[in-house]
N, C-alpha and C positions, 0 to 999 in steps of 0.2 A: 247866256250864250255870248261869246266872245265876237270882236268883230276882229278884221288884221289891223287895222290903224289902231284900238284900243289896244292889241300887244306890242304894238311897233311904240305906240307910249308909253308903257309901261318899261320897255329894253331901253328906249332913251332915259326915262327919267333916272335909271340905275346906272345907266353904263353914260352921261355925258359925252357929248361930241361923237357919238357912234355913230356908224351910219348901217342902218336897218333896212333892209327891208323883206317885206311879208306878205305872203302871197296865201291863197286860196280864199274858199267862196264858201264852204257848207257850214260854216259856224264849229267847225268841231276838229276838223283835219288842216294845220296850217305846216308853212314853208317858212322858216326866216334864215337872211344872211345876217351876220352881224362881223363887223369891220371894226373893231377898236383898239385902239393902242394899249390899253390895259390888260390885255389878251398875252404882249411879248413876255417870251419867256415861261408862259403857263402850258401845260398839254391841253392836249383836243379835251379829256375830260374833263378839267380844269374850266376849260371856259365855257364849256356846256353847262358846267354846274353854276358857274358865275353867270351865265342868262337864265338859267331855271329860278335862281335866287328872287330874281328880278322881278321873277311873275308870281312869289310867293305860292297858298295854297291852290292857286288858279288851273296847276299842271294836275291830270287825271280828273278834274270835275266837270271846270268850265272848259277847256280846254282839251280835249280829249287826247289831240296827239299833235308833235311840233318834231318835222324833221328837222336841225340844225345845221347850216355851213358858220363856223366862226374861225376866221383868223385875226391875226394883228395887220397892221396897213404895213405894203410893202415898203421897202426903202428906194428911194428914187434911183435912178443911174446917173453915175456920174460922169 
């Protein structure tokens, strides 16, 4: 069974300098945001599959279900 800080490690160790975070309690149903610049230019599918990657065979076993928010960091105003 997964905890959220062990997938919030797992999305950092793959995606550097991301900023994650992961939410729920049951061990099986999580929540993560993921904010990374390596996101720009990719689609929503794209970067869901680039955090799925992250967590290897972990999705549908230990993991049971992960709804995704991912985008790339906004650009500041100028």
């Amino acid at each position: 069974m997964m905890t959220k800080d062990q997938i919030k490690q797992l999305i950092q160790a793959g995606m550097p300098d991301a900023v994650v975070t992961v939410t729920g309690d049951d061990g099986q149903h999580f929540e993560a945001e993921v904010i990374w610049l390596g996101f720009t230019g990719k689609s929503p599918v794209a970067q869901h599959r680039m955090v799925y990657d992250t967590l290897g065979g972990r999705m549908g076993t230990e993991i049971h279900a992960l709804k995704l928010r991912t985008h790339a960091p906004k650009a500041p105003c100028a």
